[in-house]
Backbone bond lengths (Angstrom), bond angles and torsions (degrees), N, CA, C in turn:
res aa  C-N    CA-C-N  psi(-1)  N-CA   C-N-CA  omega(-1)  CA-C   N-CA-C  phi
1 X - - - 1.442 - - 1.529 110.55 -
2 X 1.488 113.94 -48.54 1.657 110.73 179.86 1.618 115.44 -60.77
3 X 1.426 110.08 -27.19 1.324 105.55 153.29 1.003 154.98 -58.59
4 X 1.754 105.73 -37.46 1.029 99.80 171.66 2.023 112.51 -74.53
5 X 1.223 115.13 -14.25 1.195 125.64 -178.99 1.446 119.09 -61.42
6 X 1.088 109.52 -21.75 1.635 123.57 -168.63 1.749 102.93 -100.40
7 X 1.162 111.64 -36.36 1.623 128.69 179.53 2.174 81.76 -63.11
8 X 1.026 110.47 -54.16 1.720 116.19 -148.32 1.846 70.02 -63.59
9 X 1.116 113.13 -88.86 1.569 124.06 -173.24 1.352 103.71 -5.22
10 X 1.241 118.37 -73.71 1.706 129.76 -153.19 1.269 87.20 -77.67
11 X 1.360 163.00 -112.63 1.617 141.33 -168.52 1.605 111.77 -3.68
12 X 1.115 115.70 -39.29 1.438 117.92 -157.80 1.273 114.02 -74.58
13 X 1.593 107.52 -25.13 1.586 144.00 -166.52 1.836 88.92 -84.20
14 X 0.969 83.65 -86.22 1.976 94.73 -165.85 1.076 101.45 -53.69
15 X 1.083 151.68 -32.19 1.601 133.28 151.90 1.571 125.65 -70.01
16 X 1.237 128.37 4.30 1.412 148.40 146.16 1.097 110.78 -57.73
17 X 1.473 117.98 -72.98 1.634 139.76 155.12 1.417 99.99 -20.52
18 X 1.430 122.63 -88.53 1.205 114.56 -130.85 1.635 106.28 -82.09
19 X 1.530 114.64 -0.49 1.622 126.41 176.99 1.521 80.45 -74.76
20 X 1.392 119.30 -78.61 1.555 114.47 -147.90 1.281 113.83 -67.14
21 X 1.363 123.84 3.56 1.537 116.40 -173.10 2.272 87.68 -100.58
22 X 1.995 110.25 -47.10 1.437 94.96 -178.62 1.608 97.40 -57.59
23 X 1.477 162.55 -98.88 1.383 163.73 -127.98 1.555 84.23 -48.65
24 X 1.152 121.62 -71.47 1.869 106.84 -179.16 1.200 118.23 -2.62
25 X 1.396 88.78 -97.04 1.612 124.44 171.23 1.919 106.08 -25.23
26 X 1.351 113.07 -58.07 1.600 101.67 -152.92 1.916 89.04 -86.52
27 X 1.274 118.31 -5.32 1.430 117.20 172.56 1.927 118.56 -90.86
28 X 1.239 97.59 -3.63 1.637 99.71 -165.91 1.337 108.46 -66.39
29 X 1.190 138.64 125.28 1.847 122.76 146.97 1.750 124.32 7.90
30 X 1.554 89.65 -76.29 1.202 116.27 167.72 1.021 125.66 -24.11
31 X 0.970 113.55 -72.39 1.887 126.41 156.82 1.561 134.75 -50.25
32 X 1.257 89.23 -12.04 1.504 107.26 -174.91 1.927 104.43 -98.84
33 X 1.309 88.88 -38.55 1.713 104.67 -168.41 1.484 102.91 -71.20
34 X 1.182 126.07 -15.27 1.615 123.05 -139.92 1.553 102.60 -133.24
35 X 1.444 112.47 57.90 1.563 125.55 -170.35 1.830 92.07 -66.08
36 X 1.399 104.27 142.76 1.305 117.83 178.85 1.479 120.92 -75.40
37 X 1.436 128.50 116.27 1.248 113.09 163.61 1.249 149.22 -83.98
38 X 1.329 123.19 169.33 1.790 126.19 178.96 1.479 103.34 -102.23
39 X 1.507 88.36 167.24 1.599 103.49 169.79 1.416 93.85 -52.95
40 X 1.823 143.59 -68.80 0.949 136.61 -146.96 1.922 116.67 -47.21
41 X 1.732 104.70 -27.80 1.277 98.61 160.58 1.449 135.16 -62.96
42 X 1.242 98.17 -30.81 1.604 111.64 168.28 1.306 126.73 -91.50
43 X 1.789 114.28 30.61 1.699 114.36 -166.17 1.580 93.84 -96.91
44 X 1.601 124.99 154.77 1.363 147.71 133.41 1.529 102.99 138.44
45 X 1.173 104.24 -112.49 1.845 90.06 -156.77 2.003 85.48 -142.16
46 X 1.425 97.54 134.34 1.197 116.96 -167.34 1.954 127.62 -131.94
47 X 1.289 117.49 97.43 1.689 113.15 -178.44 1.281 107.04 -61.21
48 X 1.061 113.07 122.58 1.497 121.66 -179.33 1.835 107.37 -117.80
49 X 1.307 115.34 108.66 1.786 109.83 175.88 1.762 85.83 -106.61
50 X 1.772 85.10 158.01 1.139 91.96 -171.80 1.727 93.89 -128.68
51 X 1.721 114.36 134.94 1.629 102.57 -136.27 1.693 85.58 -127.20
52 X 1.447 129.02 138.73 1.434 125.03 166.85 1.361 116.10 -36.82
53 X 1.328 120.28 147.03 1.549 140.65 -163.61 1.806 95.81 -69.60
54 X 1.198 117.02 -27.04 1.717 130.92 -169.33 1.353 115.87 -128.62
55 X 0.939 107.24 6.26 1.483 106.55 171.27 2.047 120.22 -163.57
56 X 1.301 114.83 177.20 1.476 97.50 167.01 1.296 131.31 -102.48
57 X 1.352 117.49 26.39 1.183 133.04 154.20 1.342 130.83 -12.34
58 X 1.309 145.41 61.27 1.400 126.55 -153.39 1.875 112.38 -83.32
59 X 1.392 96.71 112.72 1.465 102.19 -170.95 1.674 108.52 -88.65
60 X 1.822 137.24 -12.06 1.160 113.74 142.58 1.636 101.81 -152.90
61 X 1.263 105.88 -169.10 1.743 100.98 -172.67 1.500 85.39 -134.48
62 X 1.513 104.32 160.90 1.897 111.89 -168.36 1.690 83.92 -151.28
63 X 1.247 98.59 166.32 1.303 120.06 173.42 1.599 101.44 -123.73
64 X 1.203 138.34 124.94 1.367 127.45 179.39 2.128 94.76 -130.11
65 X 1.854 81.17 117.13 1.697 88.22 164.98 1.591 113.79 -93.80
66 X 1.525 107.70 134.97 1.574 92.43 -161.31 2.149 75.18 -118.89
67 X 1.238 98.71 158.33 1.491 109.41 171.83 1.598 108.94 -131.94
68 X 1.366 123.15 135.13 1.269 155.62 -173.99 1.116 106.44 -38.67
69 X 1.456 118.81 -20.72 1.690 109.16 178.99 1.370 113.50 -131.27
70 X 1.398 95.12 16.04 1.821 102.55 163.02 1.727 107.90 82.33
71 X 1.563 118.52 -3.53 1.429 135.36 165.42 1.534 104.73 -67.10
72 X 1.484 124.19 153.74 1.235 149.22 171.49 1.650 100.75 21.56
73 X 1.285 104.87 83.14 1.661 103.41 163.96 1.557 108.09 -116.90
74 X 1.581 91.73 139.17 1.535 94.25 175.07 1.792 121.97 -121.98
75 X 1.455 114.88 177.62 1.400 93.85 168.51 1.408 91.42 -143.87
76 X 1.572 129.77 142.73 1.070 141.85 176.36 1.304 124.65 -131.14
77 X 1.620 96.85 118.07 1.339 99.54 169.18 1.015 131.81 -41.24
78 X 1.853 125.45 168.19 1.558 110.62 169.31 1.881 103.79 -78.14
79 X 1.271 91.61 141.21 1.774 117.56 165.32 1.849 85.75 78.75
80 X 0.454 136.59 8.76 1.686 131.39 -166.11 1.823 108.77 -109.25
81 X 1.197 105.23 153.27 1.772 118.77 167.74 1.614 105.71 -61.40
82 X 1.175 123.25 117.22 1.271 123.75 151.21 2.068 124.31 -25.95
83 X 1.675 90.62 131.29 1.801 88.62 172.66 1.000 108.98 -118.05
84 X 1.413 127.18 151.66 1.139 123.15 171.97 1.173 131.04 -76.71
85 X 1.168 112.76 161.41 1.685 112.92 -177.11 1.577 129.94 -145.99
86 X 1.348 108.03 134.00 1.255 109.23 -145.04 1.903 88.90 -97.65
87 X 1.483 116.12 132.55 1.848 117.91 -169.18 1.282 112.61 -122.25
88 X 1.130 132.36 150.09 1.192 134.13 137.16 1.338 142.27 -147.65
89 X 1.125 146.17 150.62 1.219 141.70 -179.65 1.290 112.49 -87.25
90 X 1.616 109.54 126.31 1.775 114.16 158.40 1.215 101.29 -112.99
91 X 1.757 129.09 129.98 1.439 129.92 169.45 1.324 115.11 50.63
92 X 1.893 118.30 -97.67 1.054 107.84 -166.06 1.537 102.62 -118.26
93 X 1.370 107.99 0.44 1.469 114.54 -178.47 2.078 113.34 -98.22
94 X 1.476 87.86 146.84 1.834 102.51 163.80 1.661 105.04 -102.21
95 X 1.336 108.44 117.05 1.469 108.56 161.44 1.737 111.93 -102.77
96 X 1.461 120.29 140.00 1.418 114.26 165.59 1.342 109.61 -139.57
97 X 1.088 110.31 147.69 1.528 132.03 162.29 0.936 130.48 -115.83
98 X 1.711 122.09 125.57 1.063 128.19 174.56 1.373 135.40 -120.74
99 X 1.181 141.56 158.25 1.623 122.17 -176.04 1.458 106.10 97.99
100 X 1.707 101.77 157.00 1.172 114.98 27.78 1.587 110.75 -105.63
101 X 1.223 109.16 143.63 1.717 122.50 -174.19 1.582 95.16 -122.61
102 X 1.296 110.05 168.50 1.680 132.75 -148.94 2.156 79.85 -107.82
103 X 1.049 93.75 129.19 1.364 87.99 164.18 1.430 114.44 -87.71
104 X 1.719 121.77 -169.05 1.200 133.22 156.00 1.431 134.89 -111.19
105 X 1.534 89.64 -18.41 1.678 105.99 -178.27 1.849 92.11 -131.10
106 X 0.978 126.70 126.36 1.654 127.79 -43.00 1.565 93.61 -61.15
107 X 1.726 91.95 150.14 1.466 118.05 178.80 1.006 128.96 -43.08
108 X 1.532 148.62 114.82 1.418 154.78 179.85 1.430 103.52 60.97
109 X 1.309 134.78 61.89 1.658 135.05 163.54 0.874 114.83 -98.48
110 X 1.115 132.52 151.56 1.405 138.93 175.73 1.533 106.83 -68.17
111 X 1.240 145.19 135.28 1.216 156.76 142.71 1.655 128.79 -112.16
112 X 1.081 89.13 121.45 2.169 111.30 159.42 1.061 115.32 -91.36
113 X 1.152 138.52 157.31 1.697 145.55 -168.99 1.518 92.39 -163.10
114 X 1.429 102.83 125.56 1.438 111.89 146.74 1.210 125.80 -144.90
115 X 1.632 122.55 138.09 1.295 106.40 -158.36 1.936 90.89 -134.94
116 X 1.348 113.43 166.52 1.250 127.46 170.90 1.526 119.43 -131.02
117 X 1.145 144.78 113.86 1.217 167.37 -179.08 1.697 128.53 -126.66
118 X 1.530 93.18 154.24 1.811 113.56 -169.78 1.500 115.59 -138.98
119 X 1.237 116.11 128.25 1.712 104.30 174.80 1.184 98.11 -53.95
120 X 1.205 110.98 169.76 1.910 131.66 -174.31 1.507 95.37 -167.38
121 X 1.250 125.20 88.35 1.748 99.34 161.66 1.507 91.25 86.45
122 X 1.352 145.97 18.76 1.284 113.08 -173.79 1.591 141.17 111.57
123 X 1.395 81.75 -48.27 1.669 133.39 177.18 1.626 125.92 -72.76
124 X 0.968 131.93 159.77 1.638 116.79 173.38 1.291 71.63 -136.58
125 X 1.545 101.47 147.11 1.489 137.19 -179.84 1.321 101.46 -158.68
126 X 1.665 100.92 147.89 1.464 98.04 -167.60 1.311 94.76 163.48
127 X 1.705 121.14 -172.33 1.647 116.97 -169.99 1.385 88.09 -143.88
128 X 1.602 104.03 155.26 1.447 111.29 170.75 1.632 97.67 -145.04
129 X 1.908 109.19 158.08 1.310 136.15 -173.15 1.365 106.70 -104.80
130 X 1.619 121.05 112.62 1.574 98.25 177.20 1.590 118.08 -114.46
131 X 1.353 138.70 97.48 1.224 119.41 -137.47 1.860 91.04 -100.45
132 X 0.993 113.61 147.97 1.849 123.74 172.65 1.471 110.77 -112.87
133 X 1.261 115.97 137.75 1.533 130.99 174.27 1.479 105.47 -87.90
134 X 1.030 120.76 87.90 1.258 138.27 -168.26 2.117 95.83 -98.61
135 X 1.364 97.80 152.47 1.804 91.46 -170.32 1.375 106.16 -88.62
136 X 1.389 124.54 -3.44 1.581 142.24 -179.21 1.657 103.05 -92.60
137 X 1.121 120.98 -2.63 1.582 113.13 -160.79 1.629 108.48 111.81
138 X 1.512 114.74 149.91 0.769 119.55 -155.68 1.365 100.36 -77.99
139 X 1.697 128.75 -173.09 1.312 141.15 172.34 1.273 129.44 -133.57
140 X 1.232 133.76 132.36 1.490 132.23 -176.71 1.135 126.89 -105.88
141 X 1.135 135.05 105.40 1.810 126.74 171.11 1.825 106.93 -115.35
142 X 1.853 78.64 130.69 1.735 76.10 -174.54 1.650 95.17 -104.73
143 X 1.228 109.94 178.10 1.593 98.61 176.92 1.861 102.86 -171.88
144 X 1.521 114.83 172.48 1.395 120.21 -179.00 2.055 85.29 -95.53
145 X 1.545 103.22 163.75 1.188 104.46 154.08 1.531 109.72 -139.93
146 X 1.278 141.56 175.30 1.116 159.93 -164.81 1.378 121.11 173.70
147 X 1.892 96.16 135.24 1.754 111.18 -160.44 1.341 75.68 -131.78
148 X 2.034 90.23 157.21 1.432 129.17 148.90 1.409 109.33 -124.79
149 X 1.776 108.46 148.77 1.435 106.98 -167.81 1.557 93.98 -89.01
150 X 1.374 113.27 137.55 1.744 121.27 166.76 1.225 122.23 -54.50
151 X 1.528 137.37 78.42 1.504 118.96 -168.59 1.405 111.55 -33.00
């Protein structure tokens, strides 16, 4: 019987918990402050450098056209054909993916890009992973990125 009493207890507990932690949560500031965005926050035409993980090194510059409903976005290198890119918004973040595209440095590699970003100021800041299919094993470059919107 005390067993089963303690089984009743401990359910009784974690569903105590988990009411007062959701009312928390949907009562916090935090939650209140931190309205979710759309692609439409992230629509028009955007310089994107993409800057060493340790330093400000800018290892390339992109142009990324973003459109209002999250349809046909691309990012283009300088002098290069536009790639497409696949976006989305979680909360306060833009995630995109791109690739795989042929690099230039080293010549014709396969490349993936994924990057994660937040307005700041205006600005998208944020980090992206660019991995290369290299014939030795693959390759990793991690890096910061940072945009200005193109009037």
């Amino acid at each position: 019987m005390s067993r089963k009493i303690f089984m009743l207890l401990a359910v009784l507990a974690v569903a105590a918990c988990a009411r007062k932690d959701d009312d928390v949560a949907a009562d916090s500031p935090a939650a209140a402050a931190m309205p979710a965005l759309t692609f439409a926050d992230f629509a028009g035409r955007w310089n994107i450098q993409l800057l060493g993980d340790m330093s400000d090194s800018i290892l390339a510059t992109y142009e990324l056209n973003a459109t209002a409903d999250g349809s046909s976005w691309t990012l283009t290198p300088t002098g290069r054909e536009p790639i497409p890119v696949r976006a989305a918004v979680e909360g306060d973040s833009l995630e995109i993916d791109a690739g795989p595209y042929k690099s230039t440095t080293p010549a014709n590699v396969d490349v993936t890009t994924h990057g994660v970003s937040r307005l700041e100021g205006g600005m998208l800041v944020g980090t992206f992973v660019s991995q290369y299919a290299l014939a030795g094993g693959d390759s990793v470059v991690r890096g910061r990125l940072r945009g200005t919107r193109v009037p």
